[in-house]
Each structure stands twice: as structure tokens, then as C-alpha cells.
Biopython code that builds the backbone (N, CA, C, O; Angstrom):
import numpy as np
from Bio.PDB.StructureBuilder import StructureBuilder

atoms = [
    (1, "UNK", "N", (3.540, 8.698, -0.949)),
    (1, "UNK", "CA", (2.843, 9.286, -2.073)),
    (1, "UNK", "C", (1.463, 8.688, -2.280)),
    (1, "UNK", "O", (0.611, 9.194, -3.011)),
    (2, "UNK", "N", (1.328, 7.707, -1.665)),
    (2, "UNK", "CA", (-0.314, 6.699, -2.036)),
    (2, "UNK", "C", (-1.253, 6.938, -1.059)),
    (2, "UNK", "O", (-2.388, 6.475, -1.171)),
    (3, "UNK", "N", (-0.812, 7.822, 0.192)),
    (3, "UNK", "CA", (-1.374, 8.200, 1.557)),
    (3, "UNK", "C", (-2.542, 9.001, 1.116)),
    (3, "UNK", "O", (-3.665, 8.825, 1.589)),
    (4, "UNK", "N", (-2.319, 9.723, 0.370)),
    (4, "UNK", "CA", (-3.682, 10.483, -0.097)),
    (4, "UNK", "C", (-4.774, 9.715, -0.990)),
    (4, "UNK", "O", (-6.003, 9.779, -0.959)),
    (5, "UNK", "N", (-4.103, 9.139, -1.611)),
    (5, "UNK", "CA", (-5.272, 7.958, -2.432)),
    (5, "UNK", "C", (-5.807, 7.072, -1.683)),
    (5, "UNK", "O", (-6.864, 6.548, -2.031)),
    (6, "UNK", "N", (-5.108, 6.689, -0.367)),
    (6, "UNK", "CA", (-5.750, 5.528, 0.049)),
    (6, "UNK", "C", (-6.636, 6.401, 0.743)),
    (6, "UNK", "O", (-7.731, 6.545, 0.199)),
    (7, "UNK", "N", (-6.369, 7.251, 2.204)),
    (7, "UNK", "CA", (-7.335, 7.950, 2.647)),
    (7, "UNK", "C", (-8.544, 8.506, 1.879)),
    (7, "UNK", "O", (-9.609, 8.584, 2.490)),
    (8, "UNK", "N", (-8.495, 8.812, 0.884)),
    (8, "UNK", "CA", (-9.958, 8.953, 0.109)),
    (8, "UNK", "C", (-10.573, 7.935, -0.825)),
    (8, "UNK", "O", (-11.628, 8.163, -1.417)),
    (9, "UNK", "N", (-9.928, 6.865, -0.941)),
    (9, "UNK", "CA", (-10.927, 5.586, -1.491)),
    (9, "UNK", "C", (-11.563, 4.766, -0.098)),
    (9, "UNK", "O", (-12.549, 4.047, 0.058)),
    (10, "UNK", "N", (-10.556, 5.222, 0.754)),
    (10, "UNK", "CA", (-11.605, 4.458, 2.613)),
    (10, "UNK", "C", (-11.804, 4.959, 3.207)),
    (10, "UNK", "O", (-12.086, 4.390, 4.261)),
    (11, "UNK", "N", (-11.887, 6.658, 3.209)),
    (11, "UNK", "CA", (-12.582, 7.733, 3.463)),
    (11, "UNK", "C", (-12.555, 7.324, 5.198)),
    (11, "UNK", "O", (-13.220, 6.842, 6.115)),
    (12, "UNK", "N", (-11.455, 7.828, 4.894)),
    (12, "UNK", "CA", (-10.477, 8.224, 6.797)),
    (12, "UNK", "C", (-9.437, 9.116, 6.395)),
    (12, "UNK", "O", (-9.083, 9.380, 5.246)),
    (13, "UNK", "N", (-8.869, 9.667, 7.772)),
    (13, "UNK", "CA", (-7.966, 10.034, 7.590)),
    (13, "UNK", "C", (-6.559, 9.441, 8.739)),
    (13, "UNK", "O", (-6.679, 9.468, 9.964)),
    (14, "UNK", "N", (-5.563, 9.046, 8.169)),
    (14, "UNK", "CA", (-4.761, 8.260, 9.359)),
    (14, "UNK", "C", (-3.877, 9.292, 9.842)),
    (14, "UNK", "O", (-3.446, 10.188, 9.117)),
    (15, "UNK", "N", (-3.557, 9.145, 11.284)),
    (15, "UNK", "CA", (-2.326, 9.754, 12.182)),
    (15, "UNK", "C", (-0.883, 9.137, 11.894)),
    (15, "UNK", "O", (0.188, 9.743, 11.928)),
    (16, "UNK", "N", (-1.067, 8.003, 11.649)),
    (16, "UNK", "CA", (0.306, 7.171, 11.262)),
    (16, "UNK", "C", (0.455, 6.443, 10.188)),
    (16, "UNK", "O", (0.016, 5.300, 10.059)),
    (17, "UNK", "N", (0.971, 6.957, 9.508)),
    (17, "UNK", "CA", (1.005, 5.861, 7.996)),
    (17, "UNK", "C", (2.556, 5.346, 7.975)),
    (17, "UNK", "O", (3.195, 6.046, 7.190)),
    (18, "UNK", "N", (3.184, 4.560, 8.457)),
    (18, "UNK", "CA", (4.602, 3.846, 7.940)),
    (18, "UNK", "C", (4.505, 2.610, 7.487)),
    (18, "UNK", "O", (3.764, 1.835, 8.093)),
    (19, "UNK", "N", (5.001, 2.305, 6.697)),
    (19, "UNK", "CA", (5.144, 0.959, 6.106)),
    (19, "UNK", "C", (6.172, -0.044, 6.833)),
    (19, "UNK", "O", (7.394, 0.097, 6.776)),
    (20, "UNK", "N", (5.581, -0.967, 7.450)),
    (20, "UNK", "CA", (6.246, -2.258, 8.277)),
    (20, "UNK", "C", (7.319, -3.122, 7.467)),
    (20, "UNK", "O", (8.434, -3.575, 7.723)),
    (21, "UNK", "N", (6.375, -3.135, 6.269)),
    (21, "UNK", "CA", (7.041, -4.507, 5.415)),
    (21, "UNK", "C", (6.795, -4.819, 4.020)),
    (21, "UNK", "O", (5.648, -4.485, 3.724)),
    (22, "UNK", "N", (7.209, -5.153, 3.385)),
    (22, "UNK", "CA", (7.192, -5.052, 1.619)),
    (22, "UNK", "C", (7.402, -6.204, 0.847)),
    (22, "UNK", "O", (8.268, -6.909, 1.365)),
    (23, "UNK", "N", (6.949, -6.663, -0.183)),
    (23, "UNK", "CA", (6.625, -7.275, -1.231)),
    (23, "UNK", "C", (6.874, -7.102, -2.553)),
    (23, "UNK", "O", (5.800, -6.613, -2.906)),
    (24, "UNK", "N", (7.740, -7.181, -3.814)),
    (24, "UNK", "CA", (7.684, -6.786, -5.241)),
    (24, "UNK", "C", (7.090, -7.942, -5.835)),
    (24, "UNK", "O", (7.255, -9.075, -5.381)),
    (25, "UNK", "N", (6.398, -7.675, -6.849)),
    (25, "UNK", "CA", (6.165, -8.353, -8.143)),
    (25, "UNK", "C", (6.279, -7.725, -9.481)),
    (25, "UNK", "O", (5.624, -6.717, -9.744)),
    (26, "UNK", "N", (7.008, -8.222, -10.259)),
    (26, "UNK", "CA", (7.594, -7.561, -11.192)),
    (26, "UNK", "C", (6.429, -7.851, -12.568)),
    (26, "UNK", "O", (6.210, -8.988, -12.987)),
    (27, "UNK", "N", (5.826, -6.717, -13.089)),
    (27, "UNK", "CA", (5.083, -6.891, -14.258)),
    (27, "UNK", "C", (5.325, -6.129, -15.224)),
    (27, "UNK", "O", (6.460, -5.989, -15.678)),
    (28, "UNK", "N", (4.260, -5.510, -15.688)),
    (28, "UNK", "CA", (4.517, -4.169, -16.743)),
    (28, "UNK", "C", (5.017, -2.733, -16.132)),
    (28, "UNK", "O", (4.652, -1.602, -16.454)),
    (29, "UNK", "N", (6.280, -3.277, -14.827)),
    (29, "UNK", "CA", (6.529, -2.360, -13.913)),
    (29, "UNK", "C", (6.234, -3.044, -12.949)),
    (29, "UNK", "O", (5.949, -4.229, -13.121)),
    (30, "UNK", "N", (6.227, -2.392, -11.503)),
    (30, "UNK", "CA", (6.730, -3.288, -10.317)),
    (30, "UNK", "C", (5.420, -3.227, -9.199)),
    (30, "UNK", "O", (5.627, -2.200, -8.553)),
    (31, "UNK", "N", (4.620, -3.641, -8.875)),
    (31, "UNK", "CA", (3.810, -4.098, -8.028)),
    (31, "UNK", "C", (4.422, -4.544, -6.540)),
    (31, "UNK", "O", (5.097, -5.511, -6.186)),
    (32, "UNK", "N", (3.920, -3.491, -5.896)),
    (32, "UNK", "CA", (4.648, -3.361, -4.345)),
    (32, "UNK", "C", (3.141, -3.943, -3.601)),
    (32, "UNK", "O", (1.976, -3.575, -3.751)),
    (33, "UNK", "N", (3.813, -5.097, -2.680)),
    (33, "UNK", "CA", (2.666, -5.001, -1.892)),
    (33, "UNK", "C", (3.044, -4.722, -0.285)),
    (33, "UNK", "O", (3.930, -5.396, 0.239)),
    (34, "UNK", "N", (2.512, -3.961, 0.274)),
    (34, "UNK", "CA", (2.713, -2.883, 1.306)),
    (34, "UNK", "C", (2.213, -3.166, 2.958)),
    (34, "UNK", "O", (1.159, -2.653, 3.334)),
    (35, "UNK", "N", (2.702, -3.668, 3.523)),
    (35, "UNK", "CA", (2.114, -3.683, 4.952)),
    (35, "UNK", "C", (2.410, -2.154, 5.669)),
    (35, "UNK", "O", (3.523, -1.705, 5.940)),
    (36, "UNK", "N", (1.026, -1.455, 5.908)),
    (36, "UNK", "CA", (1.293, -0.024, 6.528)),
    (36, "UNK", "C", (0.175, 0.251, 7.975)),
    (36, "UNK", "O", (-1.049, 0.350, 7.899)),
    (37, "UNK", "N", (0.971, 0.328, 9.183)),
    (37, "UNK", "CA", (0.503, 0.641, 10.554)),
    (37, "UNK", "C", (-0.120, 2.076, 10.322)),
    (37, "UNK", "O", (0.597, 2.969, 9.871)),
    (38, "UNK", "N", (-1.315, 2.283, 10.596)),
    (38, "UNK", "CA", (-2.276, 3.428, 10.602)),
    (38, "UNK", "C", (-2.791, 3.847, 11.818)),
    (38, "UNK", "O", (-3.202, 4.974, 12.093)),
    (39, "UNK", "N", (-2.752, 3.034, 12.407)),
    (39, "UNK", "CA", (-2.908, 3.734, 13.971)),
    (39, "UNK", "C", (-1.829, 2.356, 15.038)),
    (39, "UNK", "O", (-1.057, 1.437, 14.762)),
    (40, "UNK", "N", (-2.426, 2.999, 16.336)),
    (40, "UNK", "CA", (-1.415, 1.904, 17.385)),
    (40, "UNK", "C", (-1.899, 0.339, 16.883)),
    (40, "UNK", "O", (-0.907, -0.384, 16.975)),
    (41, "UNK", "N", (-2.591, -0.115, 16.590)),
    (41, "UNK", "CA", (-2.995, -1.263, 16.856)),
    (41, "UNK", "C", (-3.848, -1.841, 15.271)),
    (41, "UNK", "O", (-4.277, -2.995, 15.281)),
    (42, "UNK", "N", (-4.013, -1.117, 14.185)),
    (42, "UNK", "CA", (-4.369, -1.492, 12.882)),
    (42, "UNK", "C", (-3.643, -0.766, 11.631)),
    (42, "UNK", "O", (-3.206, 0.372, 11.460)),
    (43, "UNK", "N", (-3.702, -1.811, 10.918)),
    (43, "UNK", "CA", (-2.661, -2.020, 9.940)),
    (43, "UNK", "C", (-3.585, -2.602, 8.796)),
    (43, "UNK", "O", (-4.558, -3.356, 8.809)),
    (44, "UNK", "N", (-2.632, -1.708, 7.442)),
    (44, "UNK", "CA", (-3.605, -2.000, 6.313)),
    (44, "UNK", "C", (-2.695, -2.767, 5.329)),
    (44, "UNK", "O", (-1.502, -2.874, 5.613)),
    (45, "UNK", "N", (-3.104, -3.222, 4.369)),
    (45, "UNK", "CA", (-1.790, -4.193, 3.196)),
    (45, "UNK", "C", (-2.848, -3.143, 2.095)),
    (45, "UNK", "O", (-4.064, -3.041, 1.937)),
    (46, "UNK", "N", (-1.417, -2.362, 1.380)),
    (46, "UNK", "CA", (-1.675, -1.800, -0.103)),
    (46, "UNK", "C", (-1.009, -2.584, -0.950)),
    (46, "UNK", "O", (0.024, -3.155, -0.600)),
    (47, "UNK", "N", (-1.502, -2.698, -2.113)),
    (47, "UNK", "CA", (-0.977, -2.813, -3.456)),
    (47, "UNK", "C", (-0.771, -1.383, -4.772)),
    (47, "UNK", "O", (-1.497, -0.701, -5.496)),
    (48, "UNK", "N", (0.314, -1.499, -4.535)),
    (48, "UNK", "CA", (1.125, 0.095, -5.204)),
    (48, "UNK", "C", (1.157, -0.481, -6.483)),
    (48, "UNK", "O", (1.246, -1.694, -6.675)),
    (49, "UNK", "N", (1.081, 0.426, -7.412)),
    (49, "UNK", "CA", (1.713, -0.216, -8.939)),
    (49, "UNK", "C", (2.796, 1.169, -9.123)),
    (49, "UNK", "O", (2.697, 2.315, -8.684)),
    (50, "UNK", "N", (3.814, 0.532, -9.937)),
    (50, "UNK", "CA", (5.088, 1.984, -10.511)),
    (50, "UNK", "C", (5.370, 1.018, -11.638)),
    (50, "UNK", "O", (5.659, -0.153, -11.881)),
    (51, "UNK", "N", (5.033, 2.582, -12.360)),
    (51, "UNK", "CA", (5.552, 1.877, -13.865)),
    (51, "UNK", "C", (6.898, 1.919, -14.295)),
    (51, "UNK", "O", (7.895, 2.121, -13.602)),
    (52, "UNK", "N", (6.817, 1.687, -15.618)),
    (52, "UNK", "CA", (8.190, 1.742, -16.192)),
    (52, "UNK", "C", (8.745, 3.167, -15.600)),
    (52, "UNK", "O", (7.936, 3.834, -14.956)),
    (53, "UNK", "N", (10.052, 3.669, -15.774)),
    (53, "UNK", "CA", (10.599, 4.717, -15.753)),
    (53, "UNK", "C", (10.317, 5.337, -16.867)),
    (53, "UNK", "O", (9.878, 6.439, -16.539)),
    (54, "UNK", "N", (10.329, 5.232, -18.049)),
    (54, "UNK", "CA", (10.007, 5.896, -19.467)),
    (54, "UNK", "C", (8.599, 6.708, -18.757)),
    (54, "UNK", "O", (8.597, 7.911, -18.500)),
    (55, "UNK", "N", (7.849, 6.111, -18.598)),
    (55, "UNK", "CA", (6.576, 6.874, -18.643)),
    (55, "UNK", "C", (6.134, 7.809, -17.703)),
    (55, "UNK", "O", (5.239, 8.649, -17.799)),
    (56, "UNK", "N", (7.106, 7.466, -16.516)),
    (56, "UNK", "CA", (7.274, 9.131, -16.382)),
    (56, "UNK", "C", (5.920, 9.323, -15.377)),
    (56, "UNK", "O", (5.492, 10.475, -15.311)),
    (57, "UNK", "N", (5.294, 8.400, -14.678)),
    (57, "UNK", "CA", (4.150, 8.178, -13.977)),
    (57, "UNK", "C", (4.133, 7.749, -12.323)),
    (57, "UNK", "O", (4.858, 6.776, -12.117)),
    (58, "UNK", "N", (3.572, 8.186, -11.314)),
    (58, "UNK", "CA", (3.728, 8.409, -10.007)),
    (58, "UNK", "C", (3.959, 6.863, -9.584)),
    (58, "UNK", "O", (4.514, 6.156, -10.424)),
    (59, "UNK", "N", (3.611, 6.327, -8.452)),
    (59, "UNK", "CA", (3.308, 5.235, -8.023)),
    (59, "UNK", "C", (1.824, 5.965, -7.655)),
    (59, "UNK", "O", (1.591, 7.065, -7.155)),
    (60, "UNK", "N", (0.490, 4.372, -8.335)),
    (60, "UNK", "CA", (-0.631, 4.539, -7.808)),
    (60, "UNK", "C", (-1.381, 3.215, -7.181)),
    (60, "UNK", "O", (-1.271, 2.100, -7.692)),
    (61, "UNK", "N", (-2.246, 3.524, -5.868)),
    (61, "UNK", "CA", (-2.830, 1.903, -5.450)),
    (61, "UNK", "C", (-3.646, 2.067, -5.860)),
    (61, "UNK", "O", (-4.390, 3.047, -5.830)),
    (62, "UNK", "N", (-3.753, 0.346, -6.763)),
    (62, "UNK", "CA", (-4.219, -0.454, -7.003)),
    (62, "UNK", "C", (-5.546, -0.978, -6.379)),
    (62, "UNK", "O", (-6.721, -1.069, -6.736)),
    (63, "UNK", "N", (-4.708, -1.320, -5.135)),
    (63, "UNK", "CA", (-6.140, -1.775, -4.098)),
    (63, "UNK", "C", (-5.335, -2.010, -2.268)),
    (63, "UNK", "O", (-4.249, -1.789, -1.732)),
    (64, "UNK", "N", (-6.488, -2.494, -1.942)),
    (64, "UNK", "CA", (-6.086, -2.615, -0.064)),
    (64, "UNK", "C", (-7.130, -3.220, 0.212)),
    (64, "UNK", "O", (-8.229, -3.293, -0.338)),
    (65, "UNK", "N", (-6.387, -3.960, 1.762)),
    (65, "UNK", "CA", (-6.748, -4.618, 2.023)),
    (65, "UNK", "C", (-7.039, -3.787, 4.234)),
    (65, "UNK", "O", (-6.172, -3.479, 5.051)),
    (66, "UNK", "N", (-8.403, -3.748, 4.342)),
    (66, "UNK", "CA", (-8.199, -3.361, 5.599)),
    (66, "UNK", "C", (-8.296, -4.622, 6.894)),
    (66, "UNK", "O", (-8.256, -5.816, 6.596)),
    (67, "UNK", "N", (-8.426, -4.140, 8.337)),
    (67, "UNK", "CA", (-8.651, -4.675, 9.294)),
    (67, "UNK", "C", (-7.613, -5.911, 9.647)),
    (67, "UNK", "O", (-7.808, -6.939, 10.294)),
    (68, "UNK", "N", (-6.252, -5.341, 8.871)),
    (68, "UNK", "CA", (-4.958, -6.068, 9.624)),
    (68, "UNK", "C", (-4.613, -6.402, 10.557)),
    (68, "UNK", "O", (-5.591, -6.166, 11.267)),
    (69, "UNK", "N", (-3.546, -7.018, 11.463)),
    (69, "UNK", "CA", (-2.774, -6.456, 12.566)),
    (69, "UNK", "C", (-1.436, -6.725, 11.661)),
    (69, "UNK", "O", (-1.336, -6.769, 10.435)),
    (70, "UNK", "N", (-0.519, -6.877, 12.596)),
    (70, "UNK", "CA", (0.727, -7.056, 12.416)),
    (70, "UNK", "C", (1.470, -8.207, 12.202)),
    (70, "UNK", "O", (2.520, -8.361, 11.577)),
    (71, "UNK", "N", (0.566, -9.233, 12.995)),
    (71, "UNK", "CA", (0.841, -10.243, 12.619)),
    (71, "UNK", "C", (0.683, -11.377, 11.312)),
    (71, "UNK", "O", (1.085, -12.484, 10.951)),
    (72, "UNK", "N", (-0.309, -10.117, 10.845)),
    (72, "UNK", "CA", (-1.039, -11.011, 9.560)),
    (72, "UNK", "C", (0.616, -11.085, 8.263)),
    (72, "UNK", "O", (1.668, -10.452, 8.163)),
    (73, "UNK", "N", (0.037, -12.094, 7.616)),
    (73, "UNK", "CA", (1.111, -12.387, 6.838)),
    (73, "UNK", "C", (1.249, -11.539, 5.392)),
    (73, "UNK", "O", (0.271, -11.764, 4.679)),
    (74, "UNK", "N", (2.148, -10.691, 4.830)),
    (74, "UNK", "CA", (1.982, -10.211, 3.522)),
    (74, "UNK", "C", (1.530, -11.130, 2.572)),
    (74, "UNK", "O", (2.214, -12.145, 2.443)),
    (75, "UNK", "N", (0.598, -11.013, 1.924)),
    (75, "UNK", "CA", (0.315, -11.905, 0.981)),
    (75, "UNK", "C", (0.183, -10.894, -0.617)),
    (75, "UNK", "O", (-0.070, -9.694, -0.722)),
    (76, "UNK", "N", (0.446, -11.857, -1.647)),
    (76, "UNK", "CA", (-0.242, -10.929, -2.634)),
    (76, "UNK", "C", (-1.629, -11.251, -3.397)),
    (76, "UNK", "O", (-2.159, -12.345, -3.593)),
    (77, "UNK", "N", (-1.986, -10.158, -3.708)),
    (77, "UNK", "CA", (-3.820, -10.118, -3.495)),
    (77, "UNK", "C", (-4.197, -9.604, -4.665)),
    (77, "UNK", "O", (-5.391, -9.421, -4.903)),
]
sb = StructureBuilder()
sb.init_structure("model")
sb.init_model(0)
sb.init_chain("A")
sb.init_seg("    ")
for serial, (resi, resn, name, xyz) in enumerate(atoms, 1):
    if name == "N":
        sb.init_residue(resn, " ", resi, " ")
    sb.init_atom(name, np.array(xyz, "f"), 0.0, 1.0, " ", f" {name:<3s}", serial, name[0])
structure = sb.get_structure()
């Protein structure tokens, strides 16, 4: 669901978006931080926010981090 937000705040468009590996932090709702492979060989780290359930609101990123690989470590940012 964040594939379209991210592609137009870094103004690309990716062939592969899956998510490798994951992160929660629990706040005013849950803060995902996201390791996602975008092509063969680069990989981006998102930060998702999802709110409460009451409010009834999508998951939206926050922010990212580009020029990954795979090996890089999830961190939160």
C-alpha cells in the first residue's frame, strides 16, 4: 500500500517491491520499519506509520532511506 507513495516522493518507478525484513515500534500506533528489494541488487529501508484501528486510516511513509543493499542492517531512523 506505501508503493505508490514511495515511488512518487523518489520519483522512480520500481519493478520489484518485496519487503525482506521488518521492524515495529510501538507509538501513537505502530511504526514499521521496512527493508524493501526494488530491483536485483538495491534495496530501500521505509518507515510506515499505522494508526490506531479507531481511526480508521491507511498505513502512510513517513520517510526512507535509499542506496541499501541487503546486507545493511535495519536500523530505526
Amino acid at each position: 500500500q506505501v508503493k505508490p507513495q514511495f515511488e512518487s516522493r523518489a520519483n522512480t518507478n520500481c519493478r520489484v517491491f518485496t519487503a525482506i525484513e521488518y521492524r515495529t515500534q510501538v507509538v501513537a500506533g505502530t511504526m514499521y520499519f521496512i527493508k524493501v528489494q526494488v530491483s536485483d541488487a538495491n534495496y530501500v529501508h521505509l518507515k510506515v506509520f499505522l494508526s490506531l484501528p479507531y481511526e480508521n486510516q491507511g498505513p502512510s511513509l513517513a520517510d526512507f532511506q535509499t542506496g541499501k543493499t541487503r546486507d545493511d542492517p535495519l536500523t530505526y531512523f
